[in-house]
C-alpha positions in Angstrom: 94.8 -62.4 69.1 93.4 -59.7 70.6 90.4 -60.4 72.1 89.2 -64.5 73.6 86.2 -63.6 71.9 87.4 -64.6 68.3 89.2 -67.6 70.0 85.6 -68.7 71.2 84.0 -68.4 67.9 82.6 -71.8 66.5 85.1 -73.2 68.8 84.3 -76.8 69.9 83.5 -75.8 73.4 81.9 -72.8 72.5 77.7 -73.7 72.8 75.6 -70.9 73.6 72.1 -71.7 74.8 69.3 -69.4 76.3 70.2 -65.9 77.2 73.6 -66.3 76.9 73.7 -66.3 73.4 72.1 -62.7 73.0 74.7 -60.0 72.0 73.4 -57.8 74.9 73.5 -59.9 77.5 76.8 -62.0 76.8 79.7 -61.1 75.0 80.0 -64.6 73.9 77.3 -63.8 71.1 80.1 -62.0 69.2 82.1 -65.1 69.0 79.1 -66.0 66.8 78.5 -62.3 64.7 82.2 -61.1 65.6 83.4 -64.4 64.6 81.4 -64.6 60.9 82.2 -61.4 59.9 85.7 -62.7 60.9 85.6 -66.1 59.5 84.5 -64.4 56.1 87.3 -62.5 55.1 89.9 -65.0 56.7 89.0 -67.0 54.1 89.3 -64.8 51.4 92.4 -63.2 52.3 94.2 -66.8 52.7 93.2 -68.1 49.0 93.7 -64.5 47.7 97.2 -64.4 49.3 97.8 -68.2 49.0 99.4 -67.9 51.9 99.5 -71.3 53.7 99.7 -70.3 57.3 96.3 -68.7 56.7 94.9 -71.5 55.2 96.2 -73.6 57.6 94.2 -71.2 60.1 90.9 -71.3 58.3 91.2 -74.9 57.6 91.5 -75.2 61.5 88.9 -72.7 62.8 86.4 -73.7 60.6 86.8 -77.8 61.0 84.4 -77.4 64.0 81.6 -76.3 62.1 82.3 -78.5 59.1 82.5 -81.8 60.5 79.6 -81.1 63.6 76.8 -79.9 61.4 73.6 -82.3 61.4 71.2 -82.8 59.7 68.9 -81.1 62.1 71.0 -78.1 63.2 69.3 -74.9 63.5 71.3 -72.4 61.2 75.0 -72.7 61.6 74.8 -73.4 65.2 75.6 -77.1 64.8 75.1 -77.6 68.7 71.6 -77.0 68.2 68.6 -79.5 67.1 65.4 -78.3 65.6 63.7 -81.1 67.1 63.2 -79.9 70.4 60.9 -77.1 70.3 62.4 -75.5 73.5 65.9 -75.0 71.1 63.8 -74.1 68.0 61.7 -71.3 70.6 65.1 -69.8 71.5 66.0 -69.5 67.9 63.2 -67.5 67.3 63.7 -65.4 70.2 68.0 -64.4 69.1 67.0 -61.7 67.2 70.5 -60.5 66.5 72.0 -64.0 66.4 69.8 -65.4 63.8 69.8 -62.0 62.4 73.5 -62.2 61.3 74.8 -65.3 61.6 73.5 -67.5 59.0 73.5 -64.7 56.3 77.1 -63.8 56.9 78.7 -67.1 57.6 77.5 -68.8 54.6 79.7 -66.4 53.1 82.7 -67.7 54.3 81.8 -71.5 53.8 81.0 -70.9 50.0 84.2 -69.2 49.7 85.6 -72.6 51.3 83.8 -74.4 49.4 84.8 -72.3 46.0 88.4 -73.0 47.1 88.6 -76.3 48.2 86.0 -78.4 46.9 85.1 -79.6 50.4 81.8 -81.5 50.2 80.9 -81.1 53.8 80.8 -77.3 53.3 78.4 -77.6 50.4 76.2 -79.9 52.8 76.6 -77.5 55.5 75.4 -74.6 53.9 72.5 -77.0 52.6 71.3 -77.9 56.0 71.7 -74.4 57.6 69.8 -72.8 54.5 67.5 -74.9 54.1 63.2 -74.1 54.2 63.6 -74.4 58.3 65.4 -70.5 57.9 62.3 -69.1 56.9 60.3 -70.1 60.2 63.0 -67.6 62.0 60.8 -64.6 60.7 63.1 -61.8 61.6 65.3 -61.8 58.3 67.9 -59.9 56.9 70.7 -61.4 55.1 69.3 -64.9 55.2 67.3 -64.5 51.9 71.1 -63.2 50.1 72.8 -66.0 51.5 70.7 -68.6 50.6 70.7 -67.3 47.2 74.8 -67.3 47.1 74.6 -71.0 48.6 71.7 -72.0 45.6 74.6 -70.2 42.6 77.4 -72.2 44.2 75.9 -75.8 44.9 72.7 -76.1 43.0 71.1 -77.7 46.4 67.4 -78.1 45.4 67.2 -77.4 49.6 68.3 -73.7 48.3 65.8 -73.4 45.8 62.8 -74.6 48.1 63.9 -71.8 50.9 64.3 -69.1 48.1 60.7 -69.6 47.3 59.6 -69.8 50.5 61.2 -66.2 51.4 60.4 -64.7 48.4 56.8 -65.2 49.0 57.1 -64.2 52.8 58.1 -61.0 51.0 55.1 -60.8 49.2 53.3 -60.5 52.5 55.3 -57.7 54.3 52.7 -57.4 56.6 54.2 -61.2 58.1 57.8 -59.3 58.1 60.1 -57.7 60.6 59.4 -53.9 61.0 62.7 -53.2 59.3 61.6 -55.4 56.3 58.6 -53.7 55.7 60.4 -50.4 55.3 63.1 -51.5 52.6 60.4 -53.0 50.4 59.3 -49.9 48.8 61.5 -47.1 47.9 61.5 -44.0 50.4 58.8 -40.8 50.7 61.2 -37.7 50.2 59.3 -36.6 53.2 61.4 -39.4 54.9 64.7 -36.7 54.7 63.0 -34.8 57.5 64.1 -37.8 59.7 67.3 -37.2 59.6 67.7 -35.2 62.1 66.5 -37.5 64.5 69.5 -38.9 66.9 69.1 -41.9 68.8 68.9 -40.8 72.6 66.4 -43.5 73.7 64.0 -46.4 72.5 60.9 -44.6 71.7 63.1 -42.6 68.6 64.6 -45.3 67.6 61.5 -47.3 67.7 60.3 -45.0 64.8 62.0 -45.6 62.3 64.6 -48.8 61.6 67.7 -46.6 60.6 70.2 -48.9 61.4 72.9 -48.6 58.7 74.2 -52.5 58.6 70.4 -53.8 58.4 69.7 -51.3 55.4 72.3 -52.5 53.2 72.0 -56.5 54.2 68.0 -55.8 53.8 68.6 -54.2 50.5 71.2 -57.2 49.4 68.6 -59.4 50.1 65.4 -57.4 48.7 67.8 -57.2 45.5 68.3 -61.0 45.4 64.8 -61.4 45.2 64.5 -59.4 41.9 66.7 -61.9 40.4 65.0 -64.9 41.9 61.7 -63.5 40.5 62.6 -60.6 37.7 59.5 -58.5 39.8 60.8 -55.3 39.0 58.9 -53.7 41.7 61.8 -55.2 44.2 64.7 -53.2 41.5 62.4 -50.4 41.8 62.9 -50.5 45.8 66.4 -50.7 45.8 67.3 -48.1 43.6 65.1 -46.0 45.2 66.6 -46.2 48.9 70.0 -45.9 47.4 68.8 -42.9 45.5 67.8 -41.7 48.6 70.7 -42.5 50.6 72.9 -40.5 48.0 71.0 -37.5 47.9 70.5 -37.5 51.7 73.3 -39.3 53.6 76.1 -39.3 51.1 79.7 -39.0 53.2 82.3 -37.6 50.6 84.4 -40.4 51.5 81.9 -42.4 49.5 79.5 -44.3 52.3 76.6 -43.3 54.1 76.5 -41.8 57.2 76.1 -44.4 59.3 77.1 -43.8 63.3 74.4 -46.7 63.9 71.5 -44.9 62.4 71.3 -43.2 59.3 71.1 -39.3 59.2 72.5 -36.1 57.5 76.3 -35.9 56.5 78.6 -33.4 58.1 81.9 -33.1 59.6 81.3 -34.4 62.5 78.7 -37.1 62.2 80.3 -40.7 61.2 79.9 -44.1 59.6 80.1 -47.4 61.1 83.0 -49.7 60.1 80.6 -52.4 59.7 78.6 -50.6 57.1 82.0 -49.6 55.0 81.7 -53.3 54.5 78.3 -53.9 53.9 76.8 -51.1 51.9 80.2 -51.6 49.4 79.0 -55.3 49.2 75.6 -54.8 48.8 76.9 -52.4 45.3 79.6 -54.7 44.4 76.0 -56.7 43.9 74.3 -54.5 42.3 77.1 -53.7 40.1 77.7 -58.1 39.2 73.8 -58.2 38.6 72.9 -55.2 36.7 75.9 -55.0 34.7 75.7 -51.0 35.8 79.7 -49.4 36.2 78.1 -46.8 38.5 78.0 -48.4 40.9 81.7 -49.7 41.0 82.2 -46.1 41.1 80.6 -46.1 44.1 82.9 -49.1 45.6 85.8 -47.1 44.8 85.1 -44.1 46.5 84.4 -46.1 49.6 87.1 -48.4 49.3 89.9 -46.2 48.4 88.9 -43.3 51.4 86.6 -45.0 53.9 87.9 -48.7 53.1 91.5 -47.4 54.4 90.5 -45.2 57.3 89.1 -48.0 58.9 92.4 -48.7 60.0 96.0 -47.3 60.4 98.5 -48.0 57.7 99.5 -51.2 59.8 96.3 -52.0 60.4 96.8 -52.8 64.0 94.8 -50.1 65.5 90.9 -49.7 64.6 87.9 -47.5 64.9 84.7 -48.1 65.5 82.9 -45.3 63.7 84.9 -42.7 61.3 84.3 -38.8 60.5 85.5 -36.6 57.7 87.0 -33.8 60.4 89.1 -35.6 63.5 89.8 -32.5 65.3 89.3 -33.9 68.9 90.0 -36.3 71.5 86.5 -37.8 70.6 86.6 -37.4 66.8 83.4 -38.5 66.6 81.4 -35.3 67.9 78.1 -35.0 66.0 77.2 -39.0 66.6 74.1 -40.7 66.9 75.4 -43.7 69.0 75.4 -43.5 72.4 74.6 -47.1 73.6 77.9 -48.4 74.5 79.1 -45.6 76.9 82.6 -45.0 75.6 83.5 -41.8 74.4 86.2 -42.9 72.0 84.6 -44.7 69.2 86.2 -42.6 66.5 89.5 -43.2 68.1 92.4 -45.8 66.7 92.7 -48.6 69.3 93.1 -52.0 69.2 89.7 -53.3 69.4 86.4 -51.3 70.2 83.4 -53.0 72.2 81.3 -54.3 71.0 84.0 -56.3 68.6 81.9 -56.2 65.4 83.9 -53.1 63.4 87.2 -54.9 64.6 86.3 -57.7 63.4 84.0 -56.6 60.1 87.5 -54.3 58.8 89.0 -57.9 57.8 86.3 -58.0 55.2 87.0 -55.1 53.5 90.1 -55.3 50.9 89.0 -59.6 50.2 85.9 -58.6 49.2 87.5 -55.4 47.2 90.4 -57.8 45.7 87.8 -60.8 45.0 85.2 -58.3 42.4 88.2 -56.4 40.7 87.4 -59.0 37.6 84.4 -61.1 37.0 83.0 -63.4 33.9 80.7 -62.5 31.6 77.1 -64.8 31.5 77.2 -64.8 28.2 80.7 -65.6 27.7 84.0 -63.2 28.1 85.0 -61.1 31.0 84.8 -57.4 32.9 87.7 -55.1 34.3 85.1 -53.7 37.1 87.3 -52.2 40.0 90.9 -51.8 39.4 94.2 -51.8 41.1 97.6 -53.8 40.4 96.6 -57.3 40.3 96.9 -60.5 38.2 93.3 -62.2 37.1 92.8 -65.9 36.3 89.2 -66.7 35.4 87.2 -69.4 34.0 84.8 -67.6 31.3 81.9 -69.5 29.6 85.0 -70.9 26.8 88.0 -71.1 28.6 90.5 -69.5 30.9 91.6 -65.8 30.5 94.5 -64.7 32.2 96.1 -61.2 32.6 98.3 -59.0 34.6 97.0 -55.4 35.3 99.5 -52.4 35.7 98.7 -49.2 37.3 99.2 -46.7 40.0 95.7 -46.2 39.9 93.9 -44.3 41.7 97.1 -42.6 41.7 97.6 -42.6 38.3 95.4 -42.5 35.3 97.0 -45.1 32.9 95.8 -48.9 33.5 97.8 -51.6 31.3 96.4 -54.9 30.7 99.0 -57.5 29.3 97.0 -60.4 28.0 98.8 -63.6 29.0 96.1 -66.4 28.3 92.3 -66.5 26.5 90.1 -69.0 24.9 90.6 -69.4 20.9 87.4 -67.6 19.6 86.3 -63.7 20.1 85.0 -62.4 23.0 84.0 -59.5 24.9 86.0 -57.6 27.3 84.3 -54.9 29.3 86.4 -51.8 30.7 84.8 -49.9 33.4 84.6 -46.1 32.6 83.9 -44.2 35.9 81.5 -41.6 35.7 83.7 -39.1 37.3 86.3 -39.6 34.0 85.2 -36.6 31.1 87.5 -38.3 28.6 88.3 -41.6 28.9 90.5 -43.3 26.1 91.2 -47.2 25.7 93.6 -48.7 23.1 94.3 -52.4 22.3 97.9 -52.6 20.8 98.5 -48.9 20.3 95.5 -48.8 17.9 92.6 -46.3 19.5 88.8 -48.0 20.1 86.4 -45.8 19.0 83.3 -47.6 21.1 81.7 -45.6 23.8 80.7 -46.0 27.3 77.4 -48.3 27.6 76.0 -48.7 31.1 79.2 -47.2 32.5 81.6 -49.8 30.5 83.6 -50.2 26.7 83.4 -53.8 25.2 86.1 -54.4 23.6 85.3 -57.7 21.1 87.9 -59.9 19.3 89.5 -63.1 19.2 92.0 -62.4 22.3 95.8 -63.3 21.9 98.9 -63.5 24.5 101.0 -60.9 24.6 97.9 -58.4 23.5 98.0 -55.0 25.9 95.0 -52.9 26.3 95.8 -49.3 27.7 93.1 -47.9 29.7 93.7 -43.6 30.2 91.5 -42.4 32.9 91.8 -38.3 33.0 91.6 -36.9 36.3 90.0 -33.3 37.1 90.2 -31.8 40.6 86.4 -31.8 42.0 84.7 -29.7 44.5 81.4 -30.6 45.9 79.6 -27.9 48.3 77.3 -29.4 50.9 75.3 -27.9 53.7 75.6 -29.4 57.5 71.8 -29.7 58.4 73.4 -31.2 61.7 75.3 -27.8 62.8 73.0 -24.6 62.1 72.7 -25.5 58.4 76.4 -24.4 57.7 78.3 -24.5 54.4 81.1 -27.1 54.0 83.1 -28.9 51.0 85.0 -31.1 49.8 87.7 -31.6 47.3 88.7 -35.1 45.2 90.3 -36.3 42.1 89.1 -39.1 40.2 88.1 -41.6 43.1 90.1 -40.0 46.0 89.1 -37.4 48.9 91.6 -35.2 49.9 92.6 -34.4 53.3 94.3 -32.0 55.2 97.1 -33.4 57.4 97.4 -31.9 60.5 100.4 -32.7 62.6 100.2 -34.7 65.4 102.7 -36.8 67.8 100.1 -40.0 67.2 97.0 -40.5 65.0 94.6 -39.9 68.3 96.1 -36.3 69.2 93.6 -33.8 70.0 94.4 -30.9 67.5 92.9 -27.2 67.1 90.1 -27.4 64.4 91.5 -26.0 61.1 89.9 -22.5 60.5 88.8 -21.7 56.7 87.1 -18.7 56.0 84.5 -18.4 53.7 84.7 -17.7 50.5 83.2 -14.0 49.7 
């Protein structure tokens, strides 16, 4: 509703070609990347809520693409055929388009396809991921997505195109610039590029900073360690997000972002877009390794940065948040200055270009979707948590609970087991690394295991009716960290368990220009 651009996207009279579908030259490009990141958690959101309006309104926007694809379509862009090599040269030459699109609409398709059983879904995603994606060359998320598509259908066309990319990363000299970087894990020398701001092509011609393709890159670079088990790819991964955290670490738990990636401070930012990405890039990492850290992680960004993407109503938006707003233009340290508006850090409805307006609807489905996930091996995990009720199909049957808590408000967490299969089986309890002395109890009797990889496994032959009691202690935390950005100067932070706190300063609306808030030093 408000903006024509998300009316336009994959609508049936909505066919791009040439110029017209690169994001800087026509805004009708982000009825395409706008519209996917959309589309994505639409979808989610609907099934999650079971709402039927918003089913109703997936079911509609999304009947364009389902029942247009061919078998010759050129990604998602069912309008296209790959048969004319003047349509197959302007693929190649979308940069952004191809960039995006594929990788993050498949996301919403399998989601539809989870949901609904919808054939033509499955066969879209089989045509638009098929080995064809590979001869786009700049990649980011197309690699992840085809591997989601290959879990939920099986396509063999999935399979071939894994291959195929996974050896085109073998060769990083055939990849992107911004490939080529993510494949091996950062130089510390690399920190002494954080300083750099973008201010015109040649910087940011350097180095590929930008904070969205990082985490898609890294999703992807990830996906091929568990295509291949090359550890060398792990090895990659964990070291960038080392990096990041030592480096770049916001304390309201994601990177700093404003576009490109650079030192934290009060006044430097993160891009909505990446709140979403980088949390589900480590919801990844977190479902593949089996590692509770990095739920931790999801947390801290979800809980702080994941709700100040938005005001309470979520009506009003900003492009790019900071931990101090304590001007007009909150955002006063940034590194984004391409768009010419001065108010990216402000509330409003929408903020050009549309992509953080429209990537904020991602951002609770994709929390609410990996609060509980089955086990490979049979049983099921507790990874984030919040009040919810969980209904999963494990590797012997359905388990079914409701989860009580004020959490991250509170520090108890009260599972009441209403369903599970008739034999033992594991249940995992994420312990976050923040939590000194955790305690879990299963009918009032204490479990003496301890944390392994960041979780408790709780095994027995589950009954309804059974309660597990999860106590998470909370301790008030300060972290000291040094603005490299402003004259190296001193600044901290204060949390409890997963939350930041803030200061409220009054104000007559959430964009009121206020004094900053003075603090002197401790002696």
């Amino acid at each position: 509703e408000v903006d024509v651009q998300f009316r336009r996207a994959w609508a049936a009279d909505t066919t791009p070609r040439g110029k017209d579908v690169h994001w800087w030259s026509n805004p009708g490009s982000w009825s395409c990347e706008g519209g996917a990141y959309w589309f994505d958690g639409l979808v989610r959101l609907a099934f999650q809520l079971d709402d039927p309006a918003l089913k109703a309104l997936a079911s509609n926007r999304l009947e364009t693409v389902l029942s247009k694809m061919h078998p010759n379509a050129i990604g998602f862009a069912w309008w296209l055929d790959r048969r004319d090599p003047q349509q197959v040269q302007e693929a190649r030459s979308w940069e952004m388009f191809h960039l995006w699109i594929p990788g993050i609409a498949e996301r919403a398709l399998e989601t539809w396809y989870r949901a609904t059983g919808d054939r033509r879904a499955a066969e879209a995603l089989g045509i638009a991921l098929d080995r064809h994606a590979v001869s786009y060359g700049k990649f980011t998320s197309l690699p992840s997505a085809v591997f989601a598509a290959y879990d939920v259908t099986g396509d063999s066309r999935q399979a071939e195109a894994m291959d195929d990319f996974v050896a085109a990363l073998m060769k990083p000299d055939k990849l992107a610039r911004v490939f080529r970087q993510y494949l091996k894990p950062p130089k510390e020398w690399m920190s002494e590029t954080l300083a750099i701001k973008r201010k015109h092509q040649a910087v940011m011609d350097m180095i590929p900073r930008h904070g969205v393709n990082a985490s898609e890159t890294l999703l992807t670079v990830f996906r091929a360690y568990q295509w291949t088990g090359d550890k060398e790819f792990l090895k990659a991964v964990r070291g960038w997000y080392g990096f990041f955290d030592r480096h770049v670490r916001q304390p309201y738990g994601v990177s700093t972002m404003d576009e490109e990636w650079g030192y934290p401070g009060p006044g430097r930012g993160t891009e909505t877009c990446v709140v979403a990405a980088e949390s589900w890039t480590r919801i990844a990492l977190m479902a593949g390794l089996g590692e509770g850290a990095w739920g931790d992680d999801v947390e801290r960004a979800f809980f702080n940065a994941g709700q100040n993407c938005a005001t309470k109503d979520w009506r009003l938006n900003v492009y790019i948040q900071t931990p101090n707003r304590t001007s007009a233009n909150p955002v006063q340290d940034c590194s984004f200055t391409g768009n010419g508006d001065d108010r990216i850090g402000a509330y409003a409805v929408k903020h050009s270009p549309l992509c953080c307006t429209a990537a904020q609807n991602r951002i609770v489905p994709n929390y609410i979707q990996s609060m509980w996930m089955p086990l490979r091996e049979g049983g099921v995990a507790a990874t984030l948590y919040g009040p919810c009720a969980v209904s999963l199909k494990t590797k012997d049957g359905v388990f079914a609970a409701d989860e009580e808590t004020r959490y991250p408000y509170g520090e108890e967490i009260v599972i009441r087991v209403k369903a599970a299969p008739e034999k033992e089986m594991p249940l995992k309890l994420r312990v976050p690394g923040w939590c000194a002395a955790p305690s879990v109890a299963v009918n009032g009797e204490a479990v003496a295991e301890k944390p392994v990889k960041g979780f408790v496994t709780v095994r027995r032959a589950w009954r309804a009716d059974d309660v597990v009691v999860v106590r998470l202690p909370m301790a008030v935390r300060v972290e000291k960290m040094t603005s490299y950005n402003d004259r190296s100067k001193g600044w901290l932070s204060l949390s409890r368990g997963p939350l930041l706190y803030a200061h409220v300063v009054p104000g007559t609306d959430v964009n009121t220009p206020v004094e900053p808030v003075y603090v002197p030093e401790a002696p």
